[in-house]
N, C-alpha and C positions, 0 to 999 in steps of 0.2 A: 551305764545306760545301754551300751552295744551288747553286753554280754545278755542282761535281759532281754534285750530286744532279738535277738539270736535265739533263744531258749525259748518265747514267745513262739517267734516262727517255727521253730523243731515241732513244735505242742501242734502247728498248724498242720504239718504237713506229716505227722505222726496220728492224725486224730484217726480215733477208731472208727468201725465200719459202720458204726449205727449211725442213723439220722439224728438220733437224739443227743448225741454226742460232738460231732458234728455241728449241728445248730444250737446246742447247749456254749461250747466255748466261743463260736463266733460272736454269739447275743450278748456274754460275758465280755467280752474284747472292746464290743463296741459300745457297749453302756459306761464300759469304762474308759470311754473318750482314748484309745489308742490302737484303733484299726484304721486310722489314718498312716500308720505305718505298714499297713499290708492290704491295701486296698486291693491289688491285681491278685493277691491271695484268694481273700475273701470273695471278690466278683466270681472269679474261678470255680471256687466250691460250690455256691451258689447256686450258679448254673448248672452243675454236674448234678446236684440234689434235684433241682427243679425237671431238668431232660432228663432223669432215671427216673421219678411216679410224677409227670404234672398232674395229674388226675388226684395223687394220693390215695392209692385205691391201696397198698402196704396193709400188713397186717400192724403197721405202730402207729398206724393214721387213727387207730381206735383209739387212741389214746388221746385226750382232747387237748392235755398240753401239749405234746408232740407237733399235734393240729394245728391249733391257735398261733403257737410260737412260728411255727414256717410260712403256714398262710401272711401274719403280720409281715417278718423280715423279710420273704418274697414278694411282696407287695411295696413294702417303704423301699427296695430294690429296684421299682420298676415292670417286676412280672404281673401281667394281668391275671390271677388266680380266680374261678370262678367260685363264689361263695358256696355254690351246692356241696364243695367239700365235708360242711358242715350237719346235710341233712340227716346222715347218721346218727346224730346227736338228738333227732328228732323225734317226737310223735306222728303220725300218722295225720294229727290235726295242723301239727306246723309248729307247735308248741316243743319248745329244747322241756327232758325229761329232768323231771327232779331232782332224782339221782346224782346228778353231775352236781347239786349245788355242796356236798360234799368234798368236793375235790377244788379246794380253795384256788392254788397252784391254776390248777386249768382254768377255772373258773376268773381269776387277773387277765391269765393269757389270751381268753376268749375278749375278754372287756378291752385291752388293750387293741387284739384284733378288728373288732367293731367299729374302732374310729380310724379305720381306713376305708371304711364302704362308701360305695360311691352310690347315684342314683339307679333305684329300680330294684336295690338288692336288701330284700326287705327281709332278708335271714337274718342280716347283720344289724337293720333294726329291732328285728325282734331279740336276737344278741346280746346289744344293748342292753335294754331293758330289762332282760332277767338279768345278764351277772349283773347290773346296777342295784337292781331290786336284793337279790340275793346277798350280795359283799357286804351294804348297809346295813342287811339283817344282823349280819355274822359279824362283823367287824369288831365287836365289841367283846365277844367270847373267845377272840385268839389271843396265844401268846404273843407279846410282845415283838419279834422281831418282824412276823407275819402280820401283825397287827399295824405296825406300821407300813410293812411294804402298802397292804391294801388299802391304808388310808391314803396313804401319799399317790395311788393309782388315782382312787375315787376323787381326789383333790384336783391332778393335773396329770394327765394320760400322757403318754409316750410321745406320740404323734401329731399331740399339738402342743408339745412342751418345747423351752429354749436351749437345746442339746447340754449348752454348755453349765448352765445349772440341771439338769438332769443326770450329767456324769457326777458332778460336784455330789447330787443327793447319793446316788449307786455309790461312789465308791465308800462313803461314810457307810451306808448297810452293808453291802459287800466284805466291810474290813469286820463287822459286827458276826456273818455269819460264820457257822460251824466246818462248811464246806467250803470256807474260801481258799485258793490257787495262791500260794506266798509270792509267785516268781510274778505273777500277774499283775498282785496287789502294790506290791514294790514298786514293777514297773509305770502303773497307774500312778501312782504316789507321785515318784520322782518326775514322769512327765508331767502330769498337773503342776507342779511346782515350778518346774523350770518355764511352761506357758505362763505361769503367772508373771514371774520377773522378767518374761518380752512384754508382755502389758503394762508393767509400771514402765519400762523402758520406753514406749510407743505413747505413753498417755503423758509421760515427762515432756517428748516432743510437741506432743500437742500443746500440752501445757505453755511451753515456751511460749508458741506460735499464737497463742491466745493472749496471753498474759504481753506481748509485745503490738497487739494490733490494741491494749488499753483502752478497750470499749468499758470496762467497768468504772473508768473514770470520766470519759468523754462522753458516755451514753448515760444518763440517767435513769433511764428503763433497762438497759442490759441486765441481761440476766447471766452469772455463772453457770452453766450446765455441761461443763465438758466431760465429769467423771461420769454424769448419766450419759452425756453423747459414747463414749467408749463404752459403756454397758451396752448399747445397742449394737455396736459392729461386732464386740463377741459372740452375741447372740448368734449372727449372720452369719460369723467363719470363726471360729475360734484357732483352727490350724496354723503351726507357725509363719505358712507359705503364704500366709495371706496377710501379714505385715503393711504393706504398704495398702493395702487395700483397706485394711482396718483405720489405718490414719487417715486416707482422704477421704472416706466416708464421714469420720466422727469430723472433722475439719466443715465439711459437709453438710452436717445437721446443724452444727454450732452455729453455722454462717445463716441458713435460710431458719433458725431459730434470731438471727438478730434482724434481718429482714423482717420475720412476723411482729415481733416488737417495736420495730418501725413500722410499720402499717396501723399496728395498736396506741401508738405514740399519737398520732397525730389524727385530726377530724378534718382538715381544710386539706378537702377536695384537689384545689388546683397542686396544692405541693404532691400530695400523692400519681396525679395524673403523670407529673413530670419524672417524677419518680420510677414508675413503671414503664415509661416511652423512655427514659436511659436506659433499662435494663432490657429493653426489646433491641435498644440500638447495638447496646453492647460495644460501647466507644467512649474513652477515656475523658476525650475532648468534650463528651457530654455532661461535664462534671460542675464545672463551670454555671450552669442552669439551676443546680439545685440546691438548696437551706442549706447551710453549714452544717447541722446534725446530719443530714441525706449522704453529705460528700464518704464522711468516714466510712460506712457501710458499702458505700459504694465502690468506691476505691479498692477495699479490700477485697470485694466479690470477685470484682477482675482481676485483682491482683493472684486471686486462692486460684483461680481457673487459667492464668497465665503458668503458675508454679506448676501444676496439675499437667499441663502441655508439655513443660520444657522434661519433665520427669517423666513423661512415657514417651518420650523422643528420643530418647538412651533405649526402650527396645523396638522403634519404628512401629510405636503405637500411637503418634500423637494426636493423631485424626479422629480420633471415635472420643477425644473429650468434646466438637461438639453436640454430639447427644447429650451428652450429662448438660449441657448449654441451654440447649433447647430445652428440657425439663424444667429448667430453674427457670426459664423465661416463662413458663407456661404454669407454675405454679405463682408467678407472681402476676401474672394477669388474671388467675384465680382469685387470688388474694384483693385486686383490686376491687372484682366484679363485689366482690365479699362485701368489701367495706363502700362502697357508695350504700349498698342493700341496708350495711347499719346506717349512714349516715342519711339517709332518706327514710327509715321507717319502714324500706319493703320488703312485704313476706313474700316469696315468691310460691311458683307451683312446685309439687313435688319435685317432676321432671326435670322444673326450671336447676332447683337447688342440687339435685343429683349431676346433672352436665359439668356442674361448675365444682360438686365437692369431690369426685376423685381425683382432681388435681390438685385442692387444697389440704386434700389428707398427706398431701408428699411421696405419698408409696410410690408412683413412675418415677417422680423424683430419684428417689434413694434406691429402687432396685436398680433403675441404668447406672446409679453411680457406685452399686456396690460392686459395680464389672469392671470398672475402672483399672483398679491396681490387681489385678487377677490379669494375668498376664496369657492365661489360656484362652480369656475372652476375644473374639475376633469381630472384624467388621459385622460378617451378618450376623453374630450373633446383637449386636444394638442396633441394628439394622431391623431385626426381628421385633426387638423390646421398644423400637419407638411405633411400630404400627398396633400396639395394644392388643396385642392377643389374647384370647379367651385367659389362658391362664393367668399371664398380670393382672386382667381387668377381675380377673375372680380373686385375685388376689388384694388386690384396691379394695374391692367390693367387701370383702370381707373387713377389714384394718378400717374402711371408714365406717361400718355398723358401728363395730366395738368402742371406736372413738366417738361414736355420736352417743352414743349411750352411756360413753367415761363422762364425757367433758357438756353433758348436759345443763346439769345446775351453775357449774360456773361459768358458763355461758350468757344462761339465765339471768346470773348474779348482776352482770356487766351489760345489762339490758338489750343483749342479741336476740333477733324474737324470729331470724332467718336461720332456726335450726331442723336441721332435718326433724325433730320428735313436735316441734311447732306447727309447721307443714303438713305433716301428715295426721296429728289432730286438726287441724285447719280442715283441707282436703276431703280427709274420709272420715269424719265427727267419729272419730275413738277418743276413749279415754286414757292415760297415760298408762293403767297398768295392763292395758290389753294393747296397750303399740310396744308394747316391751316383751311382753310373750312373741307376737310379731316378729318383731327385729331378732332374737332368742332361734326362733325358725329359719330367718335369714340368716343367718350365723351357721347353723346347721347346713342350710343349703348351700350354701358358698365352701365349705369344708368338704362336703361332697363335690365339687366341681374341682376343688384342688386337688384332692385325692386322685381323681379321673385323670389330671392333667401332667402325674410324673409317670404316668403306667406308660409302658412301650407297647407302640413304636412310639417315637418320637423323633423330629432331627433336631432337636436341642437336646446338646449336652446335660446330662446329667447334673453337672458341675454349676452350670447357670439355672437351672430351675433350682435346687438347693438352696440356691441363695436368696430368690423369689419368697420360695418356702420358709427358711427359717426368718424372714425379714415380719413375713405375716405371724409367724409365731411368737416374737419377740412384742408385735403389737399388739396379740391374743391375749397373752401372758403378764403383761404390761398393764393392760386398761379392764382386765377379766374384773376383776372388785371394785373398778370405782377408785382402783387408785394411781393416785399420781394423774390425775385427769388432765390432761396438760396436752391443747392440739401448737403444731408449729401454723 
């Protein structure tokens, strides 16, 4: 592993003079999930490429992979790159020249580039549209390896994909092509494997922890979902360093996953009231007050958030679990406002439903709590994340479209009639298949406002928007088909 990883570095710090070589092996490194081991490398080079042509004025700027591929990785980076790079590529009308549809390679790299663009930058829509238009044409008349690279682009793009199945797909075509790097592949290999056996390691723990709080006997609604809970915190940090943060997350989801099923459990008003005024009180002694089925849920909530305390008090971080506190308290008096709504029959206004659904989609929830065991997260950084800044709430905003439009029909099924897709046929007399183009544009727009929201400057770490980031990708990704429609 060290000797690879040594030989890796040499390849970094030996790379030749050209950009394209340069941003060729980095793009390699990091699709293959192991530039987590040369981050300060990587940043490095980065920079020097970006400060020698921001402009990309270079005679290899013509060249539209070269283009495409730096513009993207200097962007998913954090550099503000101004899309006009691009207008070489152009006609005179605005329109990208035929010619390029040729050039399959750039043609990816361009489509890939494009769902980084943010609002106003309407090259990168037009972008869009042709290599989409173009790829689809073509897709079908490529060989085989390229065949599939482009279909698997057109299926689930870079930049809104779940890193960690993304390396998972690259290193399987990686190892397929003719030009692949042995020392690199190797190395790919052997780290993917070794992350894998911290997962089953970390997901046994859980395991325990689950299989001992014996909700699948004592709950009758309980539902098992811990191996899909740990598919989620992958998503969010797959890096070894983030172990513990991966357990209290999926610990995390499990828990306000049995919570939601107690709420779905029961229709008598008064138990749920009491229910929710324990969990605002956040006191042991309040336990006493509620149904026998209520106590078991509850007990453990505190007891997950007591464990969560005494474990970052070992690095004089114990204070900032309660924000993760306050989330769960706030999604659960979401949850409440929810269920009277079914339990009365009322539809509310759109407005009404949207105040009360980004806290029920759980994303505040789950991003303050995927800072938790990330040891680099500090006060202000949840300090920041509890006043809802542009970027979470775009990032909310985004995770609850996608879920209102997974978890519609079964919604429906279970006679909910306080759904967003309800509402807004209510409201503004659409019909379903045009509040779905709609929400489709929503979607769109929110992805443009995330984009905006990692470019520099910023004073949030890198580190913590990422995690924001991949948390919405993992719910992008997750509910994109309709499946597994399933809200907490």
């Amino acid at each position: 592993m060290e000797t690879m990883k040594e030989k890796t570095r040499s390849m970094l710090l030996a790379c030749g003079k050209t950009v394209y070589e340069k941003l060729n092996l980095i793009d390699i490194i990091e699709r293959l999930g192991i530039a987590y081991h040369f981050e300060k490398q990587i940043d490095n080079m980065l920079y020097h490429i970006h400060n020698a042509d921001p402009d990309f004025e270079g005679h290899e700027y013509n060249d539209l992979y070269i283009c495409a591929l730096q513009f993207r990785m200097l962007r998913q980076h954090g550099y503000n790159i101004s899309p006009g790079v691009f207008r070489k590529f152009q006609y005179g009308n605005g329109q990208f020249k035929r010619s390029l549809s040729t050039d399959v390679l750039g043609m990816v790299c361009l489509y890939e580039a494009s769902h980084v663009r943010t609002h106003g930058e309407y090259i990168l829509d037009e972008a869009l549209a042709f290599t989409t238009t173009h790829l689809q044409s073509t897709v079908q008349h490529l060989k085989s390896a390229l065949k599939k690279q482009v279909t698997h682009a057109l299926e689930q793009s870079l930049q809104k994909g779940i890193p960690r199945a993304e390396i998972r797909y690259y290193i399987s075509n990686y190892d397929e092509g003719e030009s692949k790097n042995d020392v690199l592949l190797r190395f790919a290999k052997l780290d993917f494997n070794l992350l894998q056996m911290l997962y089953k390691n970390e997901l046994g723990e859980i395991s325990r922890w689950w299989k001992d709080l014996n909700f699948m006997t004592t709950l009758p609604y309980a539902k098992d979902r811990i191996i899909e809970c740990h598919f989620w915190t992958v998503g969010v940090y797959f890096e070894p360093q983030y172990s513990q943060a991966r357990i209290m997350l999926a610990k995390t989801i499990a828990m306000i996953s049995i919570v939601y099923d107690t709420f779905n459990a029961s229709d008598i008003l008064k138990e749920l009231d009491i229910y929710t005024d324990a969990i605002q009180r956040w006191d042991i002694n309040q336990i006493d007050e509620l149904p026998n089925y209520m106590k078991l849920s509850y007990k453990a909530l505190l007891d997950l958030y007591e464990d969560y305390e005494k474990e970052l008090a070992k690095d004089g971080r114990s204070s900032v679990v309660h924000y993760a506190k306050e989330r769960m308290k706030e999604v659960v008096r979401s949850y409440y406002v929810e269920k009277i709504w079914f339990i009365k029959g009322y539809m509310p206004h759109v407005s009404q439903y949207l105040n009360n659904a980004l806290a029920t989609s759980t994303y505040y929830l789950l991003a303050t709590t995927s800072c938790l065991g990330m040891k680099s997260a500090i006060e202000e950084d949840f300090e920041w994340l509890s006043k809802n800044p542009k970027f979470l709430e775009t990032n909310a905003t985004l995770c609850r479209v996608v879920d209102d439009i997974a978890s519609y029909e079964v919604e429906k099924g279970r006679g909910q009639i306080a759904t967003r897709i309800e509402c807004y046929m209510r409201d503004y007399g659409v019909l379903t298949e045009e509040l779905m183009d709609k929400f489709q544009e929503m979607i769109e727009i929110a992805w443009k406002d995330v984009n905006k929201g990692i470019l520099k400057p910023t004073h949030v770490p890198m580190e913590i928007l990422n995690r924001i980031l991949n948390l919405a990708r993992v719910i992008d990704v997750t509910y994109k088909h309709n499946q597994n429609a399933k809200s907490f």
